[in-house]
C-alpha positions as CSV (number, residue, x, y, z in Angstrom):
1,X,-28.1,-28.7,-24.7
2,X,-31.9,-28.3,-24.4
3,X,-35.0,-28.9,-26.1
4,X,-38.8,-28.7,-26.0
5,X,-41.5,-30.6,-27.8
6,X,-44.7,-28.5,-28.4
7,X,-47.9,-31.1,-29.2
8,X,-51.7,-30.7,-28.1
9,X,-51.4,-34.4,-28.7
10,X,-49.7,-36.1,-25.2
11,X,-48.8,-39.5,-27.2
12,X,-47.1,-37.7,-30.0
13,X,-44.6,-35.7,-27.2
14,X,-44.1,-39.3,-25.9
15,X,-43.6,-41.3,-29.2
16,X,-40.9,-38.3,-29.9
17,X,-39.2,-38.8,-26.1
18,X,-38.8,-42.0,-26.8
19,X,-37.8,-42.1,-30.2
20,X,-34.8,-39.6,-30.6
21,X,-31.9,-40.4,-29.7
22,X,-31.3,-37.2,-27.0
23,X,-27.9,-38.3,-25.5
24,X,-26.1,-39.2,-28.6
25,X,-26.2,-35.7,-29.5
26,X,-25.5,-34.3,-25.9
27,X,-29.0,-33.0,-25.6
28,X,-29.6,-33.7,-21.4
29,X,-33.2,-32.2,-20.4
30,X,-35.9,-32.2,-23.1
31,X,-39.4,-30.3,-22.0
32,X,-43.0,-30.7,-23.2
33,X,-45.2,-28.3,-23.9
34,X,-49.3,-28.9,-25.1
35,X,-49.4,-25.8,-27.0
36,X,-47.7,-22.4,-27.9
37,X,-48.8,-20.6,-24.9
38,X,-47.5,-22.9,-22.5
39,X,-44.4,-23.2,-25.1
40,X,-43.7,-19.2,-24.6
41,X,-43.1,-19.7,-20.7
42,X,-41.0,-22.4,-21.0
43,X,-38.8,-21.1,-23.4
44,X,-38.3,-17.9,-21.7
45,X,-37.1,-19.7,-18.9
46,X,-35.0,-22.7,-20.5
47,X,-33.7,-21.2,-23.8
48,X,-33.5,-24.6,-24.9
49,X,-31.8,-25.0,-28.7
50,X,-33.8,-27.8,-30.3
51,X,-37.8,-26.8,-30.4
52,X,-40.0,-29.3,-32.1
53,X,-43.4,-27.8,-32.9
54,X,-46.8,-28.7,-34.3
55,X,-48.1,-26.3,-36.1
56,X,-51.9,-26.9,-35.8
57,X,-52.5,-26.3,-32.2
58,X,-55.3,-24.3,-29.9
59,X,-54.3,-21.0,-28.4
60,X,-51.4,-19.8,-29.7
61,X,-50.6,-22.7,-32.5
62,X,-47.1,-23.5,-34.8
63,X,-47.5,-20.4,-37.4
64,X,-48.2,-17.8,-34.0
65,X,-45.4,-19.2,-32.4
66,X,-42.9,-19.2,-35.0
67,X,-43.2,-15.4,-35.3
68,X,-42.6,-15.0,-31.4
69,X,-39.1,-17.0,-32.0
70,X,-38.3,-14.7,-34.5
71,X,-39.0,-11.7,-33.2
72,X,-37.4,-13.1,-29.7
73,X,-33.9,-13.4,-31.6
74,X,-32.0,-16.3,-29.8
75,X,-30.1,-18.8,-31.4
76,X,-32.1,-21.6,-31.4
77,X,-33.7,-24.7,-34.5
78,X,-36.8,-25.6,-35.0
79,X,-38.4,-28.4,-36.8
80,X,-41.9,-28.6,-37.5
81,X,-43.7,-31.8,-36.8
82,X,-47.0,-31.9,-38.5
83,X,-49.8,-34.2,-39.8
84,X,-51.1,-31.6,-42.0
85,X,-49.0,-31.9,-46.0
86,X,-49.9,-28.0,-46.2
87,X,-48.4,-25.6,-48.7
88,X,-49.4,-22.2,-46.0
89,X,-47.7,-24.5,-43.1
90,X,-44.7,-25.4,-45.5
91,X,-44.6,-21.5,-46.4
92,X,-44.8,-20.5,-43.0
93,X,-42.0,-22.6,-41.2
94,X,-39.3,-22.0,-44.5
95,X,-40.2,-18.0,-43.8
96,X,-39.8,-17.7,-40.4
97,X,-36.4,-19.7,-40.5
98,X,-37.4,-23.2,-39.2
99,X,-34.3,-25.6,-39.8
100,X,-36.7,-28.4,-41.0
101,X,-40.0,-29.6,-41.2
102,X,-41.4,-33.3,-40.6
103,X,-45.0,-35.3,-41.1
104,X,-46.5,-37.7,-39.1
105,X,-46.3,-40.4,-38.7
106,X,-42.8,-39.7,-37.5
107,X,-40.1,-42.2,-38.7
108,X,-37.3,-43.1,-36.2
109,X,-34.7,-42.4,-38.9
110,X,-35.6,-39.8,-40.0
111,X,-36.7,-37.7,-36.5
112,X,-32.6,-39.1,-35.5
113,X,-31.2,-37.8,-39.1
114,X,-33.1,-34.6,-39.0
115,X,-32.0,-34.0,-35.0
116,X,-28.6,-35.0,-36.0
117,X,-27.8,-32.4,-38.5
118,X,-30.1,-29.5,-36.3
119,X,-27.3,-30.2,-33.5
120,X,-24.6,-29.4,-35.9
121,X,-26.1,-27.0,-37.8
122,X,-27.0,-24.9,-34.2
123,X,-23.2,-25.7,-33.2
124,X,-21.5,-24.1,-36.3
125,X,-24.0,-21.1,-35.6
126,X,-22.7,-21.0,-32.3
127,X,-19.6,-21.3,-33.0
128,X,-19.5,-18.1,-35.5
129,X,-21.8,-16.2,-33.8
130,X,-19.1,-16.2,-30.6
131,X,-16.4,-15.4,-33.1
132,X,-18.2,-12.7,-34.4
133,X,-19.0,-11.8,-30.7
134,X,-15.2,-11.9,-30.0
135,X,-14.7,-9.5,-33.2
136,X,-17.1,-7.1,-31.9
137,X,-15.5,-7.0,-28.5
138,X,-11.7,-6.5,-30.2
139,X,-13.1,-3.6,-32.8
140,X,-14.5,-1.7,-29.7
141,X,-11.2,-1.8,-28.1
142,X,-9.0,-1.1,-31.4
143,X,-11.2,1.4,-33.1
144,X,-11.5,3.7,-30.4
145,X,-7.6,3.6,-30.4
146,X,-7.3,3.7,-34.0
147,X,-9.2,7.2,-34.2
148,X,-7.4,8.2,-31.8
149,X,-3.8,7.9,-33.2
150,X,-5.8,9.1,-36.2
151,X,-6.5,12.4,-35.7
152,X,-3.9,13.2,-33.1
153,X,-1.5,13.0,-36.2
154,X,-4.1,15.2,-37.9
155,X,-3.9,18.0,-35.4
156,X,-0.8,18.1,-35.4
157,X,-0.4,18.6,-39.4
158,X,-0.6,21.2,-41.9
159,X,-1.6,18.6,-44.6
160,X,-3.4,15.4,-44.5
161,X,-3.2,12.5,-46.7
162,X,-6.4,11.7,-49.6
163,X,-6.6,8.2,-47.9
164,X,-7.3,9.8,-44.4
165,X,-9.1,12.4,-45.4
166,X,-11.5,9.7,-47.5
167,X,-11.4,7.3,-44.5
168,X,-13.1,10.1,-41.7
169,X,-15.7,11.1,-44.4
170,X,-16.4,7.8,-44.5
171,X,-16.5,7.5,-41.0
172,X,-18.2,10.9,-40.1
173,X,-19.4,11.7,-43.3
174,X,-17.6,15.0,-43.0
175,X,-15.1,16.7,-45.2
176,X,-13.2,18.0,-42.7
177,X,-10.9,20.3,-45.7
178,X,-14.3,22.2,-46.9
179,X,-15.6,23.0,-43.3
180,X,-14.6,25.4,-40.6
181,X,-14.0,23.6,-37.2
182,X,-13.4,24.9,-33.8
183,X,-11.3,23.1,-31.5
184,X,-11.6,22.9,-27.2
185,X,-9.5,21.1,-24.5
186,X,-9.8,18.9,-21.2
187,X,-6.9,19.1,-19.6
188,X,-7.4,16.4,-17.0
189,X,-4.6,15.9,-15.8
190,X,-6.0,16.5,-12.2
191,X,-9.4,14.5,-12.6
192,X,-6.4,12.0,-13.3
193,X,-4.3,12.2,-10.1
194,X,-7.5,13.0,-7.7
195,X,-10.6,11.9,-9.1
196,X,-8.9,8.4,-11.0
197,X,-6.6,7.9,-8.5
198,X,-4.0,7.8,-11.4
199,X,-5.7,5.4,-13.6
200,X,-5.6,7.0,-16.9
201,X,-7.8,4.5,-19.1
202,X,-10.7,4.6,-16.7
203,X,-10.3,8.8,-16.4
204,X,-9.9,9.0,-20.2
205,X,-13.4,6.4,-20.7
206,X,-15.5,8.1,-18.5
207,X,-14.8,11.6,-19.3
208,X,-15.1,10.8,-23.1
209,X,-18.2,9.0,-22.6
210,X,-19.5,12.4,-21.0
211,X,-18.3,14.1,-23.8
212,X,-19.9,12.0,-26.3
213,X,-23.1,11.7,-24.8
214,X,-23.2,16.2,-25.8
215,X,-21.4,15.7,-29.0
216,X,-23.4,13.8,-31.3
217,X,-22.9,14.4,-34.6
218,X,-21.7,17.9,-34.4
219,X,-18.1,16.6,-34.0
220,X,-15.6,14.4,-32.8
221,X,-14.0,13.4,-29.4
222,X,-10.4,11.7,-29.0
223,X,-7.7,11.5,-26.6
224,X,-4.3,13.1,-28.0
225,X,-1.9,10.0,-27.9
226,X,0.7,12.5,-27.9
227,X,-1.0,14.9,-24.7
228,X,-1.2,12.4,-21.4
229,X,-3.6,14.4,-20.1
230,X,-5.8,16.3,-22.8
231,X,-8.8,15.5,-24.5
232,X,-9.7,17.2,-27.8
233,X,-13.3,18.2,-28.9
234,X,-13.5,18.9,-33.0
235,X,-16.8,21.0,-33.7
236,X,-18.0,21.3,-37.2
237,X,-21.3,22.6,-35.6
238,X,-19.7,25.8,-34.7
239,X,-22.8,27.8,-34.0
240,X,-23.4,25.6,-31.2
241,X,-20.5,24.5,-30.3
242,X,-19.5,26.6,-27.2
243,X,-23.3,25.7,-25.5
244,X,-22.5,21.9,-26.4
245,X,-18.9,22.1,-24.7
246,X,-20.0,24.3,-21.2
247,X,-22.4,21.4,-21.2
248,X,-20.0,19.1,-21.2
249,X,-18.1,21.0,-18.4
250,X,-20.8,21.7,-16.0
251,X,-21.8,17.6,-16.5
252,X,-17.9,16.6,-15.4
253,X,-18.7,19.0,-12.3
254,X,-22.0,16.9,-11.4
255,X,-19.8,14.0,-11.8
256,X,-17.1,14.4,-9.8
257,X,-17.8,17.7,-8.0
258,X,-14.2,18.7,-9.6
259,X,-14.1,21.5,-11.9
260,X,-11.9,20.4,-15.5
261,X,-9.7,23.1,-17.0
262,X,-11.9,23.2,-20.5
263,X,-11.0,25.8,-22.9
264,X,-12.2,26.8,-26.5
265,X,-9.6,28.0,-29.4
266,X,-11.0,30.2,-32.4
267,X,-12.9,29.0,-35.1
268,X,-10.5,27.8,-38.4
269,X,-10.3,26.8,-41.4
270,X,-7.8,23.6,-40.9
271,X,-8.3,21.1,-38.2
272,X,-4.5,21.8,-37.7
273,X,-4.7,25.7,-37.3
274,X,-8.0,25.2,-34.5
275,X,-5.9,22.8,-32.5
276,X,-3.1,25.2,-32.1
277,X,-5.6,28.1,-31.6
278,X,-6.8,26.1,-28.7
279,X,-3.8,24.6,-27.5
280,X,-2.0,28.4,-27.0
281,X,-5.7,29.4,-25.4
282,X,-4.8,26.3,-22.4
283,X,-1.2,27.1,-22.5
284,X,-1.7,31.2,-22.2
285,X,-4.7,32.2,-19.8
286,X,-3.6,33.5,-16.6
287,X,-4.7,31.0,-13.7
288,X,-5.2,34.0,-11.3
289,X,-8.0,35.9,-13.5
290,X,-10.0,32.4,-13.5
291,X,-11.5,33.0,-9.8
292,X,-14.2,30.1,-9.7
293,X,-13.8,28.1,-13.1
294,X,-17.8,27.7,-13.7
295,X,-16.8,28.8,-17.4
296,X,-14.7,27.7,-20.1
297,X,-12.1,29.4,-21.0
298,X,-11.9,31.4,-24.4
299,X,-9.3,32.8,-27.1
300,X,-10.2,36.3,-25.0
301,X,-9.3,35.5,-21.7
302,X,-5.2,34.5,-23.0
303,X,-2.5,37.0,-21.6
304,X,0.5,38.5,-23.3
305,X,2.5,39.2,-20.3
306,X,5.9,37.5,-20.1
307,X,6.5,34.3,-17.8
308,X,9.3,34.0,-15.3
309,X,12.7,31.9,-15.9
310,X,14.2,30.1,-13.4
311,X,17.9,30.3,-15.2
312,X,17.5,33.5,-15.4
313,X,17.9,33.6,-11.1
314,X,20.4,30.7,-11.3
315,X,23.0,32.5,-9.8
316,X,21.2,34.1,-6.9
317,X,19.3,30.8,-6.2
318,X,23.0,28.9,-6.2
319,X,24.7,31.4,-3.6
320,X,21.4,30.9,-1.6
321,X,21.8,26.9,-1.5
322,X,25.5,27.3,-0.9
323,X,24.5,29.5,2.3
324,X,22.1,27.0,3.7
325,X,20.0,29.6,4.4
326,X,16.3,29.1,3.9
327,X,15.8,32.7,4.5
328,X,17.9,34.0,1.5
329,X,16.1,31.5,-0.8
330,X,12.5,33.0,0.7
331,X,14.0,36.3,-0.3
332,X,14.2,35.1,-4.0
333,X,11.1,33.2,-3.9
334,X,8.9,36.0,-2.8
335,X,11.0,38.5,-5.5
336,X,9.8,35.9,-7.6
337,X,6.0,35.2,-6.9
338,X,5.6,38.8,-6.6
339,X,6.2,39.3,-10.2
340,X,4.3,36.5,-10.8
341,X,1.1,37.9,-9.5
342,X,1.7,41.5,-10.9
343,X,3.5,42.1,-14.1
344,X,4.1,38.6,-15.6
345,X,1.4,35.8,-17.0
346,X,1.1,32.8,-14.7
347,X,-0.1,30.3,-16.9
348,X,0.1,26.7,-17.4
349,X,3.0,27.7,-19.7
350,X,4.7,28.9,-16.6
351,X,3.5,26.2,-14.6
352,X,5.5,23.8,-17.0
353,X,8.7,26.2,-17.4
354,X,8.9,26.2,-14.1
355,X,9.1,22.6,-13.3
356,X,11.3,21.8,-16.6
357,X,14.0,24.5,-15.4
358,X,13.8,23.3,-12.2
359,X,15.2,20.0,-12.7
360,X,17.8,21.3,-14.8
361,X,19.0,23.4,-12.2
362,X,18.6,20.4,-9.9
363,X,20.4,18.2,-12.1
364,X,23.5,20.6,-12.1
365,X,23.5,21.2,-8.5
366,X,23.8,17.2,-7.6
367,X,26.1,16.8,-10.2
368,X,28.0,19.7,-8.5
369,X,28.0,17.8,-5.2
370,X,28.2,14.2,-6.3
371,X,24.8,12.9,-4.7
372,X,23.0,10.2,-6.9
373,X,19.9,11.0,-5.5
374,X,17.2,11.1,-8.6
375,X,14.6,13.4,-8.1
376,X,13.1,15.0,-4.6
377,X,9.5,14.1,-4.1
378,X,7.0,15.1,-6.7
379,X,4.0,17.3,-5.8
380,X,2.9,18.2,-8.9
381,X,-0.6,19.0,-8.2
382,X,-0.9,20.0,-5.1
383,X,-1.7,23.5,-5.8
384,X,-4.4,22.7,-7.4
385,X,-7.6,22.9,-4.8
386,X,-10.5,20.3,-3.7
387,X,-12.7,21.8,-6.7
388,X,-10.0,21.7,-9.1
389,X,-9.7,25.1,-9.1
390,X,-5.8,26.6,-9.2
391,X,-4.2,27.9,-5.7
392,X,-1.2,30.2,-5.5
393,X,-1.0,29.6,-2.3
394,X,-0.9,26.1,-3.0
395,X,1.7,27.0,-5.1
396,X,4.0,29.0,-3.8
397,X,3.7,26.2,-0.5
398,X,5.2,23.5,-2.8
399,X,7.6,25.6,-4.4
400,X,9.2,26.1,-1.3
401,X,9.1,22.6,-0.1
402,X,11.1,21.9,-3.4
403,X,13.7,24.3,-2.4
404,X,13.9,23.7,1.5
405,X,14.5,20.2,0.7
406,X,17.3,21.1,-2.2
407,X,19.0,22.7,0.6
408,X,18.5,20.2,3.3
409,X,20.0,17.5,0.6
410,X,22.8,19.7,-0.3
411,X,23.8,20.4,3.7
412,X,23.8,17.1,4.3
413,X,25.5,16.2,1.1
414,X,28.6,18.8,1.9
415,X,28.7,17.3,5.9
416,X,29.1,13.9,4.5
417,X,31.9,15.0,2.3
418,X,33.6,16.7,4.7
419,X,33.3,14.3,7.2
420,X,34.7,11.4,4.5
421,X,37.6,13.7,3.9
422,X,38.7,14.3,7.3
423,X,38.7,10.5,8.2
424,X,40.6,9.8,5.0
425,X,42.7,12.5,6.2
426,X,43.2,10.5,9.5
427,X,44.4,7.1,7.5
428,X,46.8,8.7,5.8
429,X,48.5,9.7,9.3
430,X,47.9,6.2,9.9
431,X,49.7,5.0,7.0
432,X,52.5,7.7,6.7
433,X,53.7,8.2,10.3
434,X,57.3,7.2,9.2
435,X,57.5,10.2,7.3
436,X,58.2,14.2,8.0
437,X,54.7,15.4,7.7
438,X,53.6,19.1,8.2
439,X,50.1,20.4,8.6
440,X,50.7,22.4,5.0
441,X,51.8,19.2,3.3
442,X,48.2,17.6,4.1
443,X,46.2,20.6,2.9
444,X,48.1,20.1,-0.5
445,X,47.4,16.8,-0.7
446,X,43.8,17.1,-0.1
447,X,42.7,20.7,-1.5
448,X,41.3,21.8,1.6
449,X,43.1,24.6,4.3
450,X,45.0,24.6,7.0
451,X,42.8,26.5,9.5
452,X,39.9,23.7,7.9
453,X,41.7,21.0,8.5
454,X,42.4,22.2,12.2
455,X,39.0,22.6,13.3
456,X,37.5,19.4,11.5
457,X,39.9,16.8,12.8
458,X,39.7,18.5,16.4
459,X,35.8,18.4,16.0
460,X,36.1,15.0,14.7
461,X,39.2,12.9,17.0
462,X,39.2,15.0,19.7
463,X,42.7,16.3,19.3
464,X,45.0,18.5,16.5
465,X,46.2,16.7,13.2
466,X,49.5,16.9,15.0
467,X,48.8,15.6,18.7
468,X,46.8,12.4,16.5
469,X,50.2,11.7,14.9
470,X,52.5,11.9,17.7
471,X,50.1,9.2,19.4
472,X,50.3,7.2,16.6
473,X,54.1,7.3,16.3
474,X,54.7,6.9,20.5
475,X,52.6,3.4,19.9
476,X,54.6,2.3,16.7
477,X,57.8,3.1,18.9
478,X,56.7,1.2,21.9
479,X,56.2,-2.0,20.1
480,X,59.8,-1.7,18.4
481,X,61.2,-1.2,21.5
482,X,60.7,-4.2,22.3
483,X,63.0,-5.8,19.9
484,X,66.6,-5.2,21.9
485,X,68.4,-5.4,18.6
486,X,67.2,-1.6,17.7
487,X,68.8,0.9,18.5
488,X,67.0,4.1,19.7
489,X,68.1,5.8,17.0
490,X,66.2,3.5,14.4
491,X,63.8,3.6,16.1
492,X,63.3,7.0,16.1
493,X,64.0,7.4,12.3
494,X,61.3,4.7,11.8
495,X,58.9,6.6,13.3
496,X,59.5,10.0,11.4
497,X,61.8,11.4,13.4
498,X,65.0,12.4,12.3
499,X,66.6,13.9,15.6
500,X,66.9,11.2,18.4
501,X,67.4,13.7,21.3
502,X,63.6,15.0,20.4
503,X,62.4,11.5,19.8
504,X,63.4,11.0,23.5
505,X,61.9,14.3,24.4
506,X,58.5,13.4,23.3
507,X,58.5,10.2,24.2
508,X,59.0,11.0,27.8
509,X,57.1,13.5,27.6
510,X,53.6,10.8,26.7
511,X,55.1,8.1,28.4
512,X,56.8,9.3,31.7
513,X,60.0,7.7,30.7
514,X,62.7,8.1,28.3
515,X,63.0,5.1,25.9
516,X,65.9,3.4,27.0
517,X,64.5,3.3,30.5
518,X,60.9,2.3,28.9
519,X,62.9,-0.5,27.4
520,X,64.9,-1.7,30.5
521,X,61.6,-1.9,32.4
């Protein structure tokens, strides 16, 4: 701690440097002043918390300089230390807050007493004036959030509780069931991804401090908890309101030289009804009518036309994967743009149908070929240009990126299975050479066909399923051949075959030699 002793007279600073008791009460540096002038610039540089004043001084003297601590409004005590028993002195210190006041002569006691309890007094003051700073600092984290949750539940409602309704009145002083409002919408959720970098607190801060700052008192401005990426502006000032909110969108452009999809729902009676108004205006308007998006968007720009449905094409889009062929799915994929840009409404509605049907179908289709892959790479906004504006070019690019990759994930998914079955195919030769096996019996056992069985394991080994099993057969017979107690004949039965005359035939055939001869050598 810090203080400062203000006298014209030097031996009264001194008898009070020497008399209080400083480091008992953790007070370290203690400045002099001669008179209120002088006081001023030291106290604008120390802050010091004890001040210890005369009151009749030249210049600028006690009374003057009480007034400037007042009106300077840091926590701080004073005491006044005076020779003068004066009612307009006594007056003056108790009025302008002065924690205690002191004639001379000064008494050793009663300076260390008095400095004492200033200490503690100026430590509880601290002390509560950081809770309260602490309580400030929480309420303008919570409230925001509270309102927030708030009226997102509200515009989403028909009805709306008395206590809520009493608690925004009090609030806004607005009684939000007796006056028309008008509803518009940020959807930001590309000032998120390229503006933010994805950082959704700082994107929904900034752009609601913009908003604000064009609000006033002619509405409200909230994040919908239950939106990721919308902003809601209630207007009671509807008169004004569509200047107020084009305002607000050409001041996001100066921002972030981005423009924000901002639209504007019809006027209503509920807060309930305007949301919705608004919220089918964003969902509805058809992206290719908004060229350059220097204006919001209102009720009369929406469009009626139908959107497209992926399920509806799942068939056509299946046979196409099952091809492989990239060209057959650019055949669908043009069909389908086409009608986008022509006869049907594309919309942030179809934006979002799109993507949701999408990963249905995608779902199936791993299922269908047992790959635990999650999800292909997500590009969900690249179709949206530098200036924020919306590109069907963009669009239709990363709609076929989504596909191409489907199919290259599905080729490789049905070469991998095909190349596990054939090697399984290839240890069960291994472990069933003993037995009479035929071509036909392996395509039952595995569900595949002859003719692919053939050309897989000849792709795969290098020879036919049944060339593979004869070699594994002659190699099994050579090592029993070597035990003289077989006979050739159990031998051949113990590697699958039943006729000993062929045995011998195929055995001299891969060997040079029949077995008898094999074995005498």
């Amino acid at each position: 701690m810090k203080a400062i002793i203000i006298d014209d007279e030097k031996h009264v600073r001194e008898g009070i440097q020497l008399l209080a008791e400083w480091h008992k009460y953790g007070i370290k540096e203690v400045f002099e002043a001669k008179d209120g002038e002088e006081a001023k610039t030291i106290i604008n540089a120390q802050k010091p918390e004890l001040v210890f004043t005369d009151m009749n001084m030249p210049n600028v003297d006690g009374i003057a300089l009480l007034k400037w601590l007042d009106r300077l409004g840091y926590l701080n005590e004073v005491i006044v230390i005076s020779g003068y028993d004066d009612y307009q002195y006594m007056r003056n210190a108790i009025y302008y807050g002065s924690f205690d006041y002191i004639l001379k002569p000064i008494e050793p006691d009663v300076l260390n007493e008095t400095l004492e309890r200033a200490v503690t007094h100026w430590r509880e003051r601290d002390q509560k004036q950081q809770f309260d700073l602490e309580n400030d600092k929480v309420a303008k984290v919570v409230k925001p959030i509270y309102w927030d949750h708030l009226f997102s539940g509200i515009i989403d409602r028909s009805s709306v509780s008395e206590e809520t309704l009493q608690k925004i009145k009090k609030e806004i002083n607005v009684d939000i069931r007796n006056v028309p409002c008008t509803v518009a919408l940020l959807h930001i959720s590309f000032m998120i991804e390229q503006v933010f970098d994805r950082d959704e607190e700082l994107a929904f801060f900034t752009l609601l401090n913009i908003c604000n700052e064009y609000i006033g008192e002619a509405g409200v401005c909230f994040r919908n908890v239950n939106q990721r990426d919308q902003i809601v502006i209630l207007l009671w000032d509807n008169v004004q309101g569509k200047s107020y909110i084009q305002k607000i969108h050409e001041a996001i452009y100066s921002f972030s030289a981005r423009y924000c999809t901002t639209v504007v729902g019809a006027e209503r009676q509920s807060v309930a009804s305007a949301y919705h108004s608004a919220k089918e205006t964003l969902l509805t308007f058809n992206l290719l009518n908004v060229k350059r998006w220097k204006q919001v968007v209102t009720r009369d720009k929406t469009d009626s036309r139908p959107v497209i449905h992926l399920l509806d094409y799942s068939q056509e889009i299946s046979w196409a994967l099952q091809s492989g062929s990239k060209g057959k799915i650019d055949e669908i994929l043009d069909q389908l743009f086409q009608s986008m840009e022509s006869t049907c409404n594309l919309s942030i509605k179809q934006l979002q149908i799109w993507e949701q049907q999408f990963e249905i179908l995608k779902s199936n289709w791993l299922k269908e070929y047992q790959i635990d892959e999650p999800s292909l790479p997500s590009k969900r906004l690249c179709y949206w240009e530098e200036d924020g504006c919306f590109s069907f070019e963009y669009f239709q690019r990363e709609k076929r990126e989504d596909f191409y990759h489907l199919i290259d994930l599905l080729s490789d998914a049905k070469y991998c299975k095909s190349k596990s079955s054939i090697e399984e195919i290839a240890e069960y030769l291994v472990q069933h050479y003993d037995q009479d096996i035929k071509l036909q019996d392996i395509a039952d056992h595995f569900y595949l066909s002859r003719e692919y069985i053939a050309r897989k394991f000849k792709q795969s080994y290098g020879d036919t399923v049944i060339g593979y099993l004869t070699n594994i057969r002659m190699e099994k017979a050579i090592d029993l051949l070597e035990n003289p107690h077989l006979k050739i004949a159990e031998i051949a039965s113990k590697v699958g075959y039943q006729n000993e005359k062929y045995f011998s035939k195929i055995f001299k055939k891969r060997t040079g030699t029949c077995p008898k001869e094999y074995r005498q050598k």
